[in-house]
C-alpha positions in Angstrom: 126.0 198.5 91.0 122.7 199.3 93.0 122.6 200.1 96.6 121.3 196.7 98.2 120.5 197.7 101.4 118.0 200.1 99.7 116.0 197.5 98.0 116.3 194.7 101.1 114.3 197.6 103.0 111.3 197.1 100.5 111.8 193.0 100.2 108.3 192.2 101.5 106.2 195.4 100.8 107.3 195.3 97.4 104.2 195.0 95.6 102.7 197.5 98.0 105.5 200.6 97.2 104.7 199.4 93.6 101.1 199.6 94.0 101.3 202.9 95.0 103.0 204.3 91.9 101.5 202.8 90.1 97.4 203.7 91.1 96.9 206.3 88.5 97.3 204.4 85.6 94.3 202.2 87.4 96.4 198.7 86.8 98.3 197.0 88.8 101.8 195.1 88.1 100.6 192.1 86.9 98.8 193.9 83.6 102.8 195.4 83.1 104.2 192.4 83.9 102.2 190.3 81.3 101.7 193.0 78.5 105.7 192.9 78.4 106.2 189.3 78.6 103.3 188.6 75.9 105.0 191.2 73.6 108.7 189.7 74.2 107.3 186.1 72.9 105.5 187.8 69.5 109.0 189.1 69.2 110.4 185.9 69.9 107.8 183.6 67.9 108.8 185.9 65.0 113.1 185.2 65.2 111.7 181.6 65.4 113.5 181.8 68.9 112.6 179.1 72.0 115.2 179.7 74.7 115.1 176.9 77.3 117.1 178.9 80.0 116.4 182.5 81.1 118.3 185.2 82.8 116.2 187.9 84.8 118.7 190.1 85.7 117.7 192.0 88.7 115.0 190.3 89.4 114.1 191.1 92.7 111.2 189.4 94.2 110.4 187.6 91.4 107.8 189.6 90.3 107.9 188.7 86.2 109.4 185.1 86.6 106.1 183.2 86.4 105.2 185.3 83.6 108.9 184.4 82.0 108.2 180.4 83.1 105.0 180.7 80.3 107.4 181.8 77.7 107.2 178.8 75.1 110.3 176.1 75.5 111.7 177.8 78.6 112.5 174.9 81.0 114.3 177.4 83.5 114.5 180.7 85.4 117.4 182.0 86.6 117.4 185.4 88.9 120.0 187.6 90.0 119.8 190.7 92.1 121.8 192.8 94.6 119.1 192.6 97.8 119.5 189.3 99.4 116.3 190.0 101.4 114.5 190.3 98.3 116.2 187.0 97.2 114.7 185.3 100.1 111.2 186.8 99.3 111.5 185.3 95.6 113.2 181.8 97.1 110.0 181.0 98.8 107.6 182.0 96.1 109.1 179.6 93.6 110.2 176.0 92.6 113.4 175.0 93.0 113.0 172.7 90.3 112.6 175.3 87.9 114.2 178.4 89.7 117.2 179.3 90.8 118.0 183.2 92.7 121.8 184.2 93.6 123.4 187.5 94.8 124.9 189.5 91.5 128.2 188.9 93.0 127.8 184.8 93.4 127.3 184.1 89.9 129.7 183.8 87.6 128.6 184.5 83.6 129.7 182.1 82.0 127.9 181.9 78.4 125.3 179.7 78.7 121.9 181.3 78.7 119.8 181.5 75.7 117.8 184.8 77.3 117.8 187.7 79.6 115.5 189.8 80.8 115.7 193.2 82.7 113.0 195.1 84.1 113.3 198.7 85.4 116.9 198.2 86.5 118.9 200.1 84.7 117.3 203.8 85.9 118.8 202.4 89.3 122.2 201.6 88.1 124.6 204.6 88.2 125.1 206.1 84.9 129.0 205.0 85.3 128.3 201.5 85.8 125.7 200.5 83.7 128.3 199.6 81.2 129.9 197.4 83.7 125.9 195.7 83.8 125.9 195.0 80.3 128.5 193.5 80.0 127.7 191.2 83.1 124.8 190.1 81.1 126.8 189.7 77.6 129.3 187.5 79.4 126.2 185.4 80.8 124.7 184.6 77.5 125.5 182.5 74.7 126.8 183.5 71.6 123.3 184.2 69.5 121.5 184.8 73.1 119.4 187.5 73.3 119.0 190.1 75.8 115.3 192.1 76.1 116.0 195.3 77.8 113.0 196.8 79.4 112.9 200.4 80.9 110.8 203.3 81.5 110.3 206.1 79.2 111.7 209.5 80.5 109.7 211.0 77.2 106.3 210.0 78.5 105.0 212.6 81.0 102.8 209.6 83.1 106.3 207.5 83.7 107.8 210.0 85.2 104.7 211.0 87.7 104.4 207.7 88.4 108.2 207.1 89.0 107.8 210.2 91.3 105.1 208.5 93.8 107.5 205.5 94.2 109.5 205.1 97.2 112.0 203.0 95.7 112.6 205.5 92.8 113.8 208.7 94.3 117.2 208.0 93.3 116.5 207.1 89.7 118.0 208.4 86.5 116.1 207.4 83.4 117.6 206.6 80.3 116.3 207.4 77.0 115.8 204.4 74.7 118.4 206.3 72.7 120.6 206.0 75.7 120.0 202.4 75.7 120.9 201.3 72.2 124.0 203.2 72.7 124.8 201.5 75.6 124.1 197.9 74.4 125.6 198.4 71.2 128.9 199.7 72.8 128.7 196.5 75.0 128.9 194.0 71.9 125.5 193.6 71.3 123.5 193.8 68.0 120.1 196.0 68.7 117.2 194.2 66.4 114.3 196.1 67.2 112.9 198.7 69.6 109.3 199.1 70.9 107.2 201.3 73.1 104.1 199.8 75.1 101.4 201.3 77.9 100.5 203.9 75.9 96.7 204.2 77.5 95.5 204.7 81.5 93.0 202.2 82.3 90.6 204.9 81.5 91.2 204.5 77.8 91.5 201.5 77.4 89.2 200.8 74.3 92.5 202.7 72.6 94.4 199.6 73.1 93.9 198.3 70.5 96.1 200.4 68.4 98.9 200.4 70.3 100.6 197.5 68.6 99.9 199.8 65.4 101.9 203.0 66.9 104.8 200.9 68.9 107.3 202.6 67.4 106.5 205.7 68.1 108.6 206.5 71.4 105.5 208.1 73.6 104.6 205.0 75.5 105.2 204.3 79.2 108.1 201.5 78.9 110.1 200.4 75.7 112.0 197.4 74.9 115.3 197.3 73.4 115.8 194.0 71.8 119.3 192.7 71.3 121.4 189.6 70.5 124.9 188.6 71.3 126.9 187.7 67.8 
């Protein structure tokens, strides 16, 4: 589905290619990383949803598993990615006891995860197969697990500046939140709610604040489709 040999080549300067992208917001990953992962458990506080076990799909290095780990009632991480090399990278960060990282093609989904995840993946899976990816992850979960789709937002100007000083997203094609519901929604899942975050450059950042007031409006830098599996 994604090009692996691609990604292995950025395994340990990861956060360094990222870094670079993403300098003119004035943050760096781990504000991203935690905004989304703070606004996926208000979201999941009000379903009245603790999932134990957790999917990142395309996961990478690891970069939003610790963040995942904090969720409340998850007991266990499990990643999957197409760069073994970045695999590796993500293998020695974590615990074992609490982590597990395979190859896409190793695993086999087989309905037992209460959650996934995906970060940024999609724009790097070719538009043919991205049905082919949701249904990986629909077959992974169980039925009444839900799946938190996270992408960048081809509508807001800044993501795509940003996606153009990346080094790892030259090949990209974004897909419109639009393009996303479609997607899931053809792949068996039922879409409950869509939101848009990052709205505000470090610059601005006393406008924060309302953000949470204007998170449906599609204009900020990343939105979150949230679905479930029936």
């Amino acid at each position: 589905m994604i090009d692996n040999a691609e990604f292995d080549q950025y395994a340990e300067d990861y956060d360094a290619a990222l870094a670079q992208g993403l300098s003119v917001s004035g943050e760096d990953k781990s504000y991203f990383a935690q905004g989304r992962i703070t606004w996926l458990a208000d979201c999941l506080q009000r379903l009245g949803e603790q999932p134990k076990s957790v999917m990142d799909f395309g996961c990478g290095t690891g970069s939003s598993v610790s963040f995942l780990l904090d969720l409340t009632g998850v007991e266990s991480v499990f990643g999957v990615d197409v760069s073994a090399k970045s695999l590796e990278v993500a293998k020695r960060t974590y615990d074992p006891d609490c982590t597990q990282f395979l190859p896409l093609s190793q695993y086999q989904p087989g309905e037992q995860i209460d959650l996934a995840f995906c970060n940024g993946v999609f724009h790097h899976i070719a538009t043919g197969e991205r049905a082919t990816a949701v249904n990986y992850v629909h077959r992974s979960l169980r039925p009444g697990g839900l799946f938190a789709l996270w992408e960048n937002n081809p509508w807001n100007p800044g993501t795509r500046y940003v996606m153009s000083r990346c080094p790892f997203d030259h090949d990209a094609a974004t897909l419109s939140f639009l393009e996303a519901r479609r997607l899931l929604r053809a792949g068996g899942f039922e879409v409950l709610r869509t939101d848009f975050l990052f709205i505000f450059p470090r610059v601005l950042r006393w406008l924060r604040g309302i953000e949470p007031i204007v998170s449906k409006l599609p204009i900020g830098a990343q939105y979150q489709v949230l679905c479930r599996k029936p």
